[in-house]
C-alpha positions in Angstrom: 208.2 -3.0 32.6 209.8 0.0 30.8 208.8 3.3 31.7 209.8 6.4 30.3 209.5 9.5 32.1 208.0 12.6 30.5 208.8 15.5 32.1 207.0 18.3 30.5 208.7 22.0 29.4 207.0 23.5 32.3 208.9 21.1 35.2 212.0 20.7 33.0 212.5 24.3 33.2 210.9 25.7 35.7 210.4 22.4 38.3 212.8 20.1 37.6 212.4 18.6 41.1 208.6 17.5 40.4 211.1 15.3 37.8 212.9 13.4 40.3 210.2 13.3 42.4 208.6 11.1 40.1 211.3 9.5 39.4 212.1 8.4 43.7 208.4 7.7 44.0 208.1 5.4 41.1 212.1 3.9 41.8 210.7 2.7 45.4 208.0 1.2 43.8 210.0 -1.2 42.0 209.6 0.5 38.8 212.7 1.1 36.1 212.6 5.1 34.8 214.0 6.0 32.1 214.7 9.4 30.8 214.7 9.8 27.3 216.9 12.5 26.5 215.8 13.1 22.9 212.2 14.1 24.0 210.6 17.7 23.6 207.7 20.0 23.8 204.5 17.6 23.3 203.0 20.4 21.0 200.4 21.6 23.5 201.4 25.6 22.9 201.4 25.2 19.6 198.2 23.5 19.3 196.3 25.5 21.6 197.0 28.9 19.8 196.0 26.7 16.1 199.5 26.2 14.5 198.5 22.3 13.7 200.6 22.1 11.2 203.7 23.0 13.5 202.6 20.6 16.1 203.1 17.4 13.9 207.0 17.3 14.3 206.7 17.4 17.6 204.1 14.8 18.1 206.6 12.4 15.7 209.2 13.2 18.4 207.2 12.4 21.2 206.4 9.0 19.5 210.1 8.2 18.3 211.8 9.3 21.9 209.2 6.8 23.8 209.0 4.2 20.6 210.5 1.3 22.8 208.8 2.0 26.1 205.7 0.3 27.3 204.6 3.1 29.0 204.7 6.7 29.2 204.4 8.8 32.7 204.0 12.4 33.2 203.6 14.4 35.9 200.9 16.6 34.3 197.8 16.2 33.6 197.6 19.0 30.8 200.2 17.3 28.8 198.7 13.6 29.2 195.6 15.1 27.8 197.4 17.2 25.0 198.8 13.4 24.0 195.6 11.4 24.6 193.1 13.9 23.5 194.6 15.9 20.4 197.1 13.8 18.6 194.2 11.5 17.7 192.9 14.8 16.0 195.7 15.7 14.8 196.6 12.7 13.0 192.3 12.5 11.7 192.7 16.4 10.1 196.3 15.0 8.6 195.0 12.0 7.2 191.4 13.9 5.9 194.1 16.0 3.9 195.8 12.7 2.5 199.1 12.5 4.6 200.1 11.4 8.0 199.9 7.7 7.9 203.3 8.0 10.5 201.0 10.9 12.1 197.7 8.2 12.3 200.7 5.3 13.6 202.1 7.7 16.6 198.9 8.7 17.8 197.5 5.2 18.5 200.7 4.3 20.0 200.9 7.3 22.2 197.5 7.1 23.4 197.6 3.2 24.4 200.8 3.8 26.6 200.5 7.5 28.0 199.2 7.9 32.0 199.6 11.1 33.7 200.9 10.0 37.2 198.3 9.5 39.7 196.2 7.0 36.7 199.9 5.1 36.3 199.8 4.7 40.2 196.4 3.5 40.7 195.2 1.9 37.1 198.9 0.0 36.3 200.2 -0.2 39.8 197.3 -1.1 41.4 198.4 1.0 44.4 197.1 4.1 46.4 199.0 3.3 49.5 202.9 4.6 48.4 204.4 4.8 51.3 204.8 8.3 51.0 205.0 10.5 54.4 204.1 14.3 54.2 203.3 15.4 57.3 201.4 18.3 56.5 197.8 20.3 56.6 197.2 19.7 52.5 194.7 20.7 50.3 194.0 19.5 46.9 192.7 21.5 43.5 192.0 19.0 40.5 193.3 20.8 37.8 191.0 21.1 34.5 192.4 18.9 32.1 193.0 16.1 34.5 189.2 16.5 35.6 187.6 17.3 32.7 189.0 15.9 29.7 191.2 13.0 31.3 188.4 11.9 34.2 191.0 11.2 37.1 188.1 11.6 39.3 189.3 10.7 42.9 192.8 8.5 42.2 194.7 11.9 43.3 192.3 12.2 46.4 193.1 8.9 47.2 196.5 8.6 46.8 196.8 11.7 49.3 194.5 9.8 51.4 197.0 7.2 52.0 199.9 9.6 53.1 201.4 9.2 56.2 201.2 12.6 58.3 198.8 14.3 56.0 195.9 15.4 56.8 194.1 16.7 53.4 191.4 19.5 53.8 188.3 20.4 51.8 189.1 23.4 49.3 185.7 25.1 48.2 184.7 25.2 44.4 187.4 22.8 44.1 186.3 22.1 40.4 186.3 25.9 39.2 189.0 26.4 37.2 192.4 28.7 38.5 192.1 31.0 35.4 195.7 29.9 34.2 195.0 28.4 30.7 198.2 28.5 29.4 197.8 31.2 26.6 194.6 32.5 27.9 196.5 33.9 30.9 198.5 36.2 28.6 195.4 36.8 26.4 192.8 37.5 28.9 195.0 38.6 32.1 192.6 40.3 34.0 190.2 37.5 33.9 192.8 35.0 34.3 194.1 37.2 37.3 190.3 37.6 39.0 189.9 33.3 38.6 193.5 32.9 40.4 192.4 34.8 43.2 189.3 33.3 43.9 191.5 29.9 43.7 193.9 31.4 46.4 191.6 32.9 48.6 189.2 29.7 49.0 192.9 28.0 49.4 194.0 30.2 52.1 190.3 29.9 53.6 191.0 26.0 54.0 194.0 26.8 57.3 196.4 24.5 55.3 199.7 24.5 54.5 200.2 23.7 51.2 197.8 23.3 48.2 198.9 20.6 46.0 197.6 19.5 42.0 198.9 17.0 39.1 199.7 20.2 36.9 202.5 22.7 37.9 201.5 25.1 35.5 198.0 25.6 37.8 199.8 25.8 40.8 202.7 28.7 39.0 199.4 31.1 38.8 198.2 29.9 41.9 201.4 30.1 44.1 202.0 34.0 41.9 199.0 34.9 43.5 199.1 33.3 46.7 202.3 34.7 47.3 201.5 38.4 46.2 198.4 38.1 48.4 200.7 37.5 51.4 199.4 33.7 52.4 201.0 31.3 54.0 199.9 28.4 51.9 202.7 27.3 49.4 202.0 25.0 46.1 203.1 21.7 46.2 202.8 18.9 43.0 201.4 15.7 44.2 204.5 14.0 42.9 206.7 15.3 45.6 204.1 14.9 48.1 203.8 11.1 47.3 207.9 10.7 47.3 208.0 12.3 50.9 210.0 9.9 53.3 210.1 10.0 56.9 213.6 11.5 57.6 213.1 13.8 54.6 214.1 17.6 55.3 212.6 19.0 52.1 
């Protein structure tokens, strides 16, 4: 099995030890990572704000970087979905304007072999139980785009479930969204800013330690706020959660 590792623009530049988090977790497991160097941005900004046209080299550099793999993991669940849900579109509007067989080609490849990482653990792995020790009060936000559009359901819950040390606390309105949005934080920040806080507060509420979630980008606005608001609860990706040893200092 060859997997390449999609890291994302958010953890590459901003959390590059979600990255090799991922990477220990899935290396204990057995599993061969590989990093493709020549991947990029999967086109999710550039989509989201309605420059199709601009997205399509982006989507044929997703699909030539990860070409030879036989799967695809990320550690977001925004970016999985960007692959799964919209290149299909975005080859469909290409190919209803009489181009983009290559776009039409990429697309169904993409979409057979992309997981974010919690669906990679439990669908292809067949594993909740990692061996991962965290011994921490945790609780858990599903982020929208891994609840909503790619229907992780409970795989996160029960992969956190399974942690050694852990002991994972109920977060109230779990499935209301954190206000982030990508652009709509910098288009609507007040409303953005009044969702975040509601997310913090009911995560402070909760007594735990750290409030952990498949997308990084989430817990950025959430952690801002948390930390502006004075909380002790920290933000935490599930991926360095599940690579937590016993012995480990981090």
């Amino acid at each position: 099995m060859r997997v390449g590792l999609f890291v994302t623009c958010v953890n590459d530049t901003l959390y590059p030890r979600t990255g090799q988090a991922v990477v220990t977790l899935l290396e204990r497991l057995g599993v061969r990572v590989d990093f493709p160097m020549e991947q990029s941005c999967c086109g999710q900004p550039l989509f989201n704000t309605g420059y199709r046209h601009e997205t399509e080299p982006l989507m044929l550099r997703y699909g030539a970087a990860f070409r030879d793999h036989d799967y695809v993991v990320t550690p977001s669940g925004s970016c999985a979905a960007m692959v799964r849900d919209n290149y299909p579109r975005l080859a469909a509007k290409a190919a209803a304007e009489g181009r983009g067989d290559e776009l039409s080609e990429v697309a169904a490849a993409a979409v057979a072999k992309t997981y974010e990482l919690t669906e990679f653990l439990v669908d292809v792995l067949g594993v909740t139980d990692v061996g991962a020790y965290f011994p921490h009060t945790v609780t858990y936000h599903p982020t929208c785009h891994g609840l909503r559009v790619l229907g992780l359901g409970d795989r996160p819950r029960r992969l956190l479930e399974q942690v050694k040390g852990l002991e994972l606390r109920e977060l109230a309105g779990a499935e209301e969204c954190c206000g982030f949005g990508g652009t709509f934080a910098v288009k609507n920040p007040a409303v953005s800013a009044a969702m975040g806080s509601d997310k913090a507060r009911a995560a402070t509420a909760t007594g735990a330690q750290a409030v952990c979630a498949v997308d990084n980008s989430c817990l950025m606005h959430i952690g801002g706020i948390l930390s502006r608001e004075g909380s002790a609860v920290r933000p935490v990706h599930i991926a360095e959660v599940l690579a937590g040893e016993e012995g480990d200092l981090r």
